[in-house]
N, C-alpha and C positions, 0 to 999 in steps of 0.2 A: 810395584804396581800401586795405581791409587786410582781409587773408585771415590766418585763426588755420587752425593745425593743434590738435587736443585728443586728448590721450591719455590714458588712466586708469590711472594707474602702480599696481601691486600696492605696498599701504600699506609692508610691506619698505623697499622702494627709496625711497619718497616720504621716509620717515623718514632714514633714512642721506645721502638725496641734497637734503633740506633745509637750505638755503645754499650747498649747492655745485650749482643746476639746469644751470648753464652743463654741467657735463658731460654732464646728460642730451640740453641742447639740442643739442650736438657731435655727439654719437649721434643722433637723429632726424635731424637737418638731414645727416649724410652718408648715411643711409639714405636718405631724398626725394629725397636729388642723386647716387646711383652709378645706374651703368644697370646690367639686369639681364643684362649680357654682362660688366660687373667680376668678375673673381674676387673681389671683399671683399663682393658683394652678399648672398650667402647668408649669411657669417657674420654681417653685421650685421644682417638680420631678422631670424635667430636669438637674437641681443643687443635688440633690440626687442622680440622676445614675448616673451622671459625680463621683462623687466622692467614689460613693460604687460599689464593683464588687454583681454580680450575684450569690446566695449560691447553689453552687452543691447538690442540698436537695435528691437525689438518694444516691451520695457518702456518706452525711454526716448520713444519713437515716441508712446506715448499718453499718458507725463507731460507731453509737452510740450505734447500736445494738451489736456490737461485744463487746465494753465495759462492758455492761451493762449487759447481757446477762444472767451473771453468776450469781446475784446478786437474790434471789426470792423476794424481792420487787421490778421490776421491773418491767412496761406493757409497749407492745409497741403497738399498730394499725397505723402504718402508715399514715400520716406526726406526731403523737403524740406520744411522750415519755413524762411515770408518776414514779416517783419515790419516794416509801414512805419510809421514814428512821425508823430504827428500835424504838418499845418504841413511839412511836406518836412525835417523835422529832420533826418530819416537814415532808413535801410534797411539791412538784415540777411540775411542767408540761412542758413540752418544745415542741413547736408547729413548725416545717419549712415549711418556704415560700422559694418563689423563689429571693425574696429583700427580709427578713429578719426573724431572726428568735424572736421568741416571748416565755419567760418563764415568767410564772407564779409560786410564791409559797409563803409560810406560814412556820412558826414555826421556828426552828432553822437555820439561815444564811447557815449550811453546805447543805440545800438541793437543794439551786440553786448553791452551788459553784461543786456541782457534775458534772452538766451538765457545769460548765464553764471552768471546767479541759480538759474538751474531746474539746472540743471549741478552747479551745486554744493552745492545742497540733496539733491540724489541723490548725490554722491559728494564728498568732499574732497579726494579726489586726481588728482585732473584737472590737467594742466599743461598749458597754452594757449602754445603759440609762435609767432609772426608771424618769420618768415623772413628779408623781404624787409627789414624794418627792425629785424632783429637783438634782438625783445623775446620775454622769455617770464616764466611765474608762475604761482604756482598756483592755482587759483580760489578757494581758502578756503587762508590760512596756517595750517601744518600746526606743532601747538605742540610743543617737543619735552618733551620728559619732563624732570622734574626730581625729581632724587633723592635724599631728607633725610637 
């Protein structure tokens, strides 16, 4: 199983902290693991919403639906979207929040890269990290400027 956290980093920081995500990841991942009785909890959500915008979970609520829609393995109930790929290939879940969205899934990689298409056709700066086995990226590589 693998579970992504997704965040939508205000383009600022996406651009600066492109090639160097590890240190965003260092930041979220001690932010999900301090309990909110640490004294460093508040500072570091404060460190969090300075650098992630807020997910329009209404908007994104019925892009995904309009994507997906069409699709009969598709459920949706409202903040949750499930998508099982044809043949038991794999299964997906995509949960939003208002700071982030959270998918879960199993079996073949193409069942969370569904939900990551719709992702990042609405935004490029979304940065996907998987905790538990230490991966993270950004949903669309973010180019940097180049200057003649």
């Amino acid at each position: 199983m693998r579970h992504f956290y997704l965040y939508l980093i205000k383009e600022e920081f996406a651009s600066h902290y492109f090639g160097r995500e590890f240190k965003l990841f260092q930041l979220f991942q001690d932010f999900l693991w301090t309990s909110r009785d640490d004294e460093r909890y508040d500072t570091l959500k404060q460190q969090v919403e300075y650098v992630s915008k807020q997910i329009p979970v209404d908007y994104l609520d019925e892009l995904i639906s309009l994507y997906l829609n069409h699709q009969y393995n598709y459920q949706h109930i409202a903040p949750l979207h499930r998508i099982h790929l044809r043949s038991n290939r794999g299964k997906a879940s995509l949960i939003l929040k208002p700071r982030n969205v959270e998918i879960t899934a199993t079996g073949s990689f193409e069942s969370e890269t569904v939900f990551f298409e719709i992702l990042r056709k609405f935004d490029p700066c979304f940065l996907a990290m998987d905790f538990q086995h230490e991966q993270y990226g950004w949903l669309n590589p973010i180019k940097e400027r180049k200057f003649v």
